[in-house]
C-alpha positions as CSV (number, residue, x, y, z in Angstrom):
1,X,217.6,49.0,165.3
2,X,213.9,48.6,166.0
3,X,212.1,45.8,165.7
4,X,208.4,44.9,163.7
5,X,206.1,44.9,166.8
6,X,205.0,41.2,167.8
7,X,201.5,40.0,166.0
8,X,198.7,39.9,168.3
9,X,197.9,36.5,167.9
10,X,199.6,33.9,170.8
11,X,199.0,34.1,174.4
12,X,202.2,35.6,176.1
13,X,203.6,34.7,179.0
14,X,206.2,36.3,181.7
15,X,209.2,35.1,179.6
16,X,207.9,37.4,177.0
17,X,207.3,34.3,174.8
18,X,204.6,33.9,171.9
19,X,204.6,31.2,169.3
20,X,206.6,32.1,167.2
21,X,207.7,34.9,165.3
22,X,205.6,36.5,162.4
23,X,208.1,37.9,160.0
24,X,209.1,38.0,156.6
25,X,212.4,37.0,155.1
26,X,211.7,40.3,153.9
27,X,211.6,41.6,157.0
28,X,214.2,39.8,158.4
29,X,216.5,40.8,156.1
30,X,215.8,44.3,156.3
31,X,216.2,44.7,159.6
32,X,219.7,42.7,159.2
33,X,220.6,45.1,156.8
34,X,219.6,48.2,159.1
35,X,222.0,46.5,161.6
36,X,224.9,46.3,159.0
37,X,224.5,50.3,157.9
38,X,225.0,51.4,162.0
39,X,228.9,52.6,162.4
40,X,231.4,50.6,163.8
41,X,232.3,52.1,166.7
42,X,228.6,52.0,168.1
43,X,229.5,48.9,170.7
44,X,225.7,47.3,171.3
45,X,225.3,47.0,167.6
46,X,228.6,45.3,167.4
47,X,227.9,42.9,169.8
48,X,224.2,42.1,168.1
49,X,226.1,41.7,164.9
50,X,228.5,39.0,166.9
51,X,225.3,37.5,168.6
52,X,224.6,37.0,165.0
53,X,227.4,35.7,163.5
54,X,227.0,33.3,166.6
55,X,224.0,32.3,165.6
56,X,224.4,31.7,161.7
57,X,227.2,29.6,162.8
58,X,224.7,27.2,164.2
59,X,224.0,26.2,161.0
60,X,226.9,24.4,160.3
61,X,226.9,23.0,163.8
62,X,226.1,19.3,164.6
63,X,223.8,20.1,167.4
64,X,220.1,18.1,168.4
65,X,217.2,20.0,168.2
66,X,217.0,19.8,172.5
67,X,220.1,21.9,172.0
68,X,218.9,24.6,169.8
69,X,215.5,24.8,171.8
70,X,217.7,25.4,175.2
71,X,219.8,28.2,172.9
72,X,216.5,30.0,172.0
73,X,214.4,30.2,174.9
74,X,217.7,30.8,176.8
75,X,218.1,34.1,174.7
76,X,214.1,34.7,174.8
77,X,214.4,34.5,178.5
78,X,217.1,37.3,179.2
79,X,216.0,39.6,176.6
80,X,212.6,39.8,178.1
81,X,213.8,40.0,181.6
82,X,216.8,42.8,180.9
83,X,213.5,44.8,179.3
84,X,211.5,43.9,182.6
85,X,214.6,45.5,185.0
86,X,216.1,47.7,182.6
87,X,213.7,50.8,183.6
88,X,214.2,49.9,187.4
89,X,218.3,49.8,187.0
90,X,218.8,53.5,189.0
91,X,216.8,51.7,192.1
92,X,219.2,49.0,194.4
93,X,217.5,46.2,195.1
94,X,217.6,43.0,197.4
95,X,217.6,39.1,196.3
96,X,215.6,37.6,199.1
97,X,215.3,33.7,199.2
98,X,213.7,31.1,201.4
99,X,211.4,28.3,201.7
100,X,208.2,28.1,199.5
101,X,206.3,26.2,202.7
102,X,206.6,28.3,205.6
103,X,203.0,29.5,206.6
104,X,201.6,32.4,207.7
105,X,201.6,32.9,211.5
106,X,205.4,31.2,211.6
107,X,207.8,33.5,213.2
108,X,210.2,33.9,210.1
109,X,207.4,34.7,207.9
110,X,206.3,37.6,210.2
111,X,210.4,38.5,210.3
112,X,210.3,38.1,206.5
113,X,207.0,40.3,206.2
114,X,209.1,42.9,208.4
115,X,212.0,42.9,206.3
116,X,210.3,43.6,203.3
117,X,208.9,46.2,204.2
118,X,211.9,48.0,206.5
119,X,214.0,47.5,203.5
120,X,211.6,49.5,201.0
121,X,211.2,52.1,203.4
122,X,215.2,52.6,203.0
123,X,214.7,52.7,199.3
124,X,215.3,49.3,198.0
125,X,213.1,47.4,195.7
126,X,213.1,43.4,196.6
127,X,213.2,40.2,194.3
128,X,211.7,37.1,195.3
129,X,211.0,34.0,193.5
130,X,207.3,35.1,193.0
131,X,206.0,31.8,195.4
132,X,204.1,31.7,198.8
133,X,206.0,31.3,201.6
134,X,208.9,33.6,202.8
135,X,208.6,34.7,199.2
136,X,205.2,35.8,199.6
137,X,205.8,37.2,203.1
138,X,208.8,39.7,201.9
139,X,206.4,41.0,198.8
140,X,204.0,41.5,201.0
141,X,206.2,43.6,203.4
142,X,207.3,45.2,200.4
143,X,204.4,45.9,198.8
144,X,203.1,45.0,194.5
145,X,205.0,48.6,193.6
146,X,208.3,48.1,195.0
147,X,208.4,44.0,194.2
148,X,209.8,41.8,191.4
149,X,209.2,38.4,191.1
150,X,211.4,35.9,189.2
151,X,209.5,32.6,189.2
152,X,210.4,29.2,187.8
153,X,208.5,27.0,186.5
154,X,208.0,23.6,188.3
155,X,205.3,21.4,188.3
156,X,204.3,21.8,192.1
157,X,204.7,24.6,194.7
158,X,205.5,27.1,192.4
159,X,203.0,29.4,191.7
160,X,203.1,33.4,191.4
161,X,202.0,34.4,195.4
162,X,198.7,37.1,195.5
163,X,200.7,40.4,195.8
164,X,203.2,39.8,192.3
165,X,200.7,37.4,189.8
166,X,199.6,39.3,187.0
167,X,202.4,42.2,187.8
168,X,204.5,43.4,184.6
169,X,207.3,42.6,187.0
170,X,206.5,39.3,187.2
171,X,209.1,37.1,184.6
172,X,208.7,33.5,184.5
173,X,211.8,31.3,183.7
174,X,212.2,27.9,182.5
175,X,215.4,27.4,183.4
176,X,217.1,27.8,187.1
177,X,220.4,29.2,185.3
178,X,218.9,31.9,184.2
179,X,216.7,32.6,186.6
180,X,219.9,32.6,189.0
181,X,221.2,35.2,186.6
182,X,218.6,37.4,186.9
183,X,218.9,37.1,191.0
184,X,222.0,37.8,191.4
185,X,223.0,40.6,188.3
186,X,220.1,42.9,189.5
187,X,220.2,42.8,193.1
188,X,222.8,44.6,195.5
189,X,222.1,42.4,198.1
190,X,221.2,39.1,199.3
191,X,218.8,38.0,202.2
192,X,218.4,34.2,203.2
193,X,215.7,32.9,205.6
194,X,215.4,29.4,206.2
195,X,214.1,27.6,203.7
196,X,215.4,23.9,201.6
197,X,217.5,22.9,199.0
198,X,216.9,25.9,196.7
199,X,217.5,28.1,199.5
200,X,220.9,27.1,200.2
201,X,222.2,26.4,196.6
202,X,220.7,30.1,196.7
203,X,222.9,31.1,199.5
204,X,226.0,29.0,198.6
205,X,225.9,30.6,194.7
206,X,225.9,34.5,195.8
207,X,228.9,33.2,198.5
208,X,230.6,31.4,195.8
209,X,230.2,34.5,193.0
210,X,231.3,37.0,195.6
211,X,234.3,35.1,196.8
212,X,235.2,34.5,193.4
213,X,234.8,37.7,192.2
214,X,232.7,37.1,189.5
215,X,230.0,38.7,191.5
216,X,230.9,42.7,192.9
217,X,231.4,42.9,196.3
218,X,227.6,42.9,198.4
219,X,226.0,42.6,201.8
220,X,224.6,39.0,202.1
221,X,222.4,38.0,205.3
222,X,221.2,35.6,207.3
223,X,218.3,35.8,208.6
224,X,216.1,33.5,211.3
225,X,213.5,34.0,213.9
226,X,215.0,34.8,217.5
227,X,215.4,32.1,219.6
228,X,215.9,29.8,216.4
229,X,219.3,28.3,215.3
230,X,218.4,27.3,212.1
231,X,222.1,29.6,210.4
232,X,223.9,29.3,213.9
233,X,223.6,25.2,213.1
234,X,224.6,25.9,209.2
235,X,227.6,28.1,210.5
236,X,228.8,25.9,212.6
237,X,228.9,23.3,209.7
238,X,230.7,26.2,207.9
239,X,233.5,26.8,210.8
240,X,233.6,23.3,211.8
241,X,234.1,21.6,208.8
242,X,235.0,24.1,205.7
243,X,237.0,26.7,207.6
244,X,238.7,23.6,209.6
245,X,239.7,21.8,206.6
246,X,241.1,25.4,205.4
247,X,238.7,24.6,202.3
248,X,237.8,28.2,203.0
249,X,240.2,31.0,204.5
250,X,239.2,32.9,208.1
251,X,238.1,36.2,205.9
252,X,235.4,34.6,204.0
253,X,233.1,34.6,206.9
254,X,233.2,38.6,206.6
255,X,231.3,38.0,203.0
256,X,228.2,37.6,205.6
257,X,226.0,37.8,209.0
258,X,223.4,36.2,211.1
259,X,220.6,38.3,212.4
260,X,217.1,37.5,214.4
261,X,216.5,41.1,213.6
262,X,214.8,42.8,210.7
263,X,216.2,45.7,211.3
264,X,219.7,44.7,212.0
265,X,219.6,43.1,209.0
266,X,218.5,46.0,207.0
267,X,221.0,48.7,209.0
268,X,223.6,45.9,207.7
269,X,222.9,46.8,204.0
270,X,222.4,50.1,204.2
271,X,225.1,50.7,206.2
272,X,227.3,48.6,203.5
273,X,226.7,51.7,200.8
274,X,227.1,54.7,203.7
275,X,230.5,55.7,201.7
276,X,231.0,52.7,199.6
277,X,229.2,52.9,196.0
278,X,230.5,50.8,193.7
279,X,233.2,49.0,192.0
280,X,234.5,48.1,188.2
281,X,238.4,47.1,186.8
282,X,240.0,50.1,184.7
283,X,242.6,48.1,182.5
284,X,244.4,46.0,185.7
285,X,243.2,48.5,188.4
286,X,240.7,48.3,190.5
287,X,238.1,51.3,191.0
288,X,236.5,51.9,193.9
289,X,234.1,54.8,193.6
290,X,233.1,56.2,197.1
291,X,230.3,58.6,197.9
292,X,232.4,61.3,199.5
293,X,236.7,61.8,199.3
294,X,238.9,60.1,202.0
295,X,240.5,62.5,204.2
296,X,244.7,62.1,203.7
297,X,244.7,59.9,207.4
298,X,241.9,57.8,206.0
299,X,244.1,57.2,203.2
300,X,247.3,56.9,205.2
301,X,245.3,54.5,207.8
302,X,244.3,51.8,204.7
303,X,247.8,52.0,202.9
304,X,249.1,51.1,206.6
305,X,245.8,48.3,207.4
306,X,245.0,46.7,203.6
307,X,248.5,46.4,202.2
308,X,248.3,42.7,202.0
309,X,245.2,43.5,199.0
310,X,248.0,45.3,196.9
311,X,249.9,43.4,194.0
312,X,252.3,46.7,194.0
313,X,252.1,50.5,194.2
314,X,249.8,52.2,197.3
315,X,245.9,53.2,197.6
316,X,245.4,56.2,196.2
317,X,242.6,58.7,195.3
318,X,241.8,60.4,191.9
319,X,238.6,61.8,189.5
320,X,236.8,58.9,187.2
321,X,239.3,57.4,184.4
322,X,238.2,58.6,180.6
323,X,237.4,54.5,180.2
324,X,234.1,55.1,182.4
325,X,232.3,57.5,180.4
326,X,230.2,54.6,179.5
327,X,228.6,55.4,183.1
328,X,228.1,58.9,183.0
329,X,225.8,59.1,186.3
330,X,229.0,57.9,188.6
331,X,231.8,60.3,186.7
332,X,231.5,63.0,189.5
333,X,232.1,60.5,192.5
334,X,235.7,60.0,194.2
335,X,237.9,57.3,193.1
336,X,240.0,54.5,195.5
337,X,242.1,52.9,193.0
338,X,244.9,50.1,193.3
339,X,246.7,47.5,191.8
340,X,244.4,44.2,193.2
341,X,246.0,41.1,193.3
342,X,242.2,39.8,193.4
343,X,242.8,36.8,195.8
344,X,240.7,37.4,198.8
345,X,236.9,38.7,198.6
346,X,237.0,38.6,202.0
347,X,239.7,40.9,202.9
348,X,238.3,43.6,200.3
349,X,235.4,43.1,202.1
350,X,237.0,44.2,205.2
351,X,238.6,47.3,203.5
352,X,234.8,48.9,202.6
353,X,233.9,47.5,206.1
354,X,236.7,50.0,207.4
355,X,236.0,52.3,204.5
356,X,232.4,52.9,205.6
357,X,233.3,53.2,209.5
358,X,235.4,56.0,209.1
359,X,234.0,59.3,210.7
């Protein structure tokens, strides 16, 4: 289903907003009725026709206006900004986060600067929040090509930093949930530098979605200037009072690192996918897709180290499950597969740790 293209008139910005739309009821219901003639079995066009129903429901829905506005520049948002990463989706990329303020000449906006652009040169792309600051530093590392900016819009400190304004991968949000989204769905990875409140509701989110699972399993690091204490001090809040209390277990502090190093920092990503490639749930297994087969002592080796991740049944290898198709591009890699009993984050952590430290 192809939409009318948008009228010229309107001034559009990075949201993909413009006034608003210039059709028809004609057109609208022509194009409703092109959606109702595709098969059933063609899953997007299912789910557009239950985004739909969703919507018509509204109707008959007691909600204020406020509510309806947040509902359709919510939906404007994301559907610009899937377009905007959609072509880039083959290329991993890294969430990097930090404070807006930091200046040039400051020692962790010369480590940020660094980063950027070591992590490009080992193929990633980076995504900042578009400002000045560390923000600005890892874009400029990274360079306009190999950059993404995801800014918010406030009403101070918040402008798009000289290397990402103007760029088509520049999406401005309204709204911090779905600029969060954005961070954290397209990104493999996620780097912290110092930085404020943002910063570590930032660092605290990816933590949270990864130890929850609702995030996939992903390198997330610290990083600060050396000779500064700036994460020692927040680990040791971390350790002294979360993991004390037991409000966290002992194997969540493998879900990340502290580095003074750029380059430590960006061997501890890369590293991360060495054998390790993905993951996805077949039915109520877990499928780990690796980049090369485990040898039978491997195998033996995590059945013997990891047994405490299993809900029943052993680790064991196999070709890509007919339920994958739907990801052609990873069908040829090697499967680790298991029954999960999805508690601990941190221990599967520890198994791709082991995983990608094998000869």
């Amino acid at each position: 289903m192809s939409l009318p293209a948008p009228s010229s008139k309107g001034k559009r910005d990075r949201a993909g907003t413009r006034g608003r739309p210039v059709l028809t009821n004609e057109q609208v219901l022509s194009q409703v009725q092109s959606l109702l003639d595709t098969p059933a079995d063609d899953l997007q066009h299912t789910l557009i026709k239950e985004m739909l129903t969703t919507v018509l429901r509204l109707k008959d829905t007691p909600l204020d206006t406020l509510d309806l506005k947040i509902l359709n520049r919510t939906l404007r948002e994301l559907r610009y900004a899937f377009t905007v990463f959609g072509e880039y989706r083959d290329r991993r990329k890294v969430s990097i986060f930090g404070s807006a303020r930091t200046q040039p000449g400051d020692p962790d906006y010369r480590l940020a600067t660094d980063f950027g652009r070591r992590i490009v040169e080992a193929g990633y792309m980076v995504i900042t929040g578009a400002a000045d600051g560390i923000m600005g530093a890892a874009q400029e590392g990274a360079g306009r090509e190999q950059s993404f900016g995801v800014n918010i819009m406030l009403p101070f400190e918040q402008g798009a930093n000289a290397t990402i304004a103007d760029d088509p991968k520049l999406v401005n949000f309204k709204y911090f949930f779905t600029r969060k989204l954005m961070f954290l769905k397209e990104s493999q990875a996620v780097a912290l530098f110092p930085g404020g409140f943002g910063t570590h509701d930032e660092g605290f989110e990816a933590l949270t979605l990864v130890q929850t699972g609702k995030a996939p399993p992903q390198p997330i690091v610290f990083l600060h200037a050396p000779g500064s204490d700036y994460w020692h001090e927040w680990n040791r809040f971390v350790t002294g009072q979360l993991l004390a209390r037991k409000l966290i277990n002992e194997e969540d502090l493998s879900l990340f690192k502290i580095f003074d190093s750029a380059a430590a920092a960006v061997d501890e990503i890369t590293a991360f996918y060495r054998v390790y490639h993905s993951i996805r749930f077949v039915d109520r297994l877990l499928v780990m897709r690796l980049k090369q087969r485990l040898s039978d002592e491997q195998l033996s080796r995590l059945n013997a180290e990891f047994a405490d991740l299993l809900k029943e049944g052993a680790f064991e290898q196999r070709s890509a499950f007919p339920n994958e198709a739907d990801e052609p591009e990873f069908l040829d890699l090697p499967r680790l597969v298991f029954r999960s009993h999805r508690r601990s984050a941190g221990r599967l952590r520890q198994l791709i740790d082991r995983i990608n430290g094998f000869d």
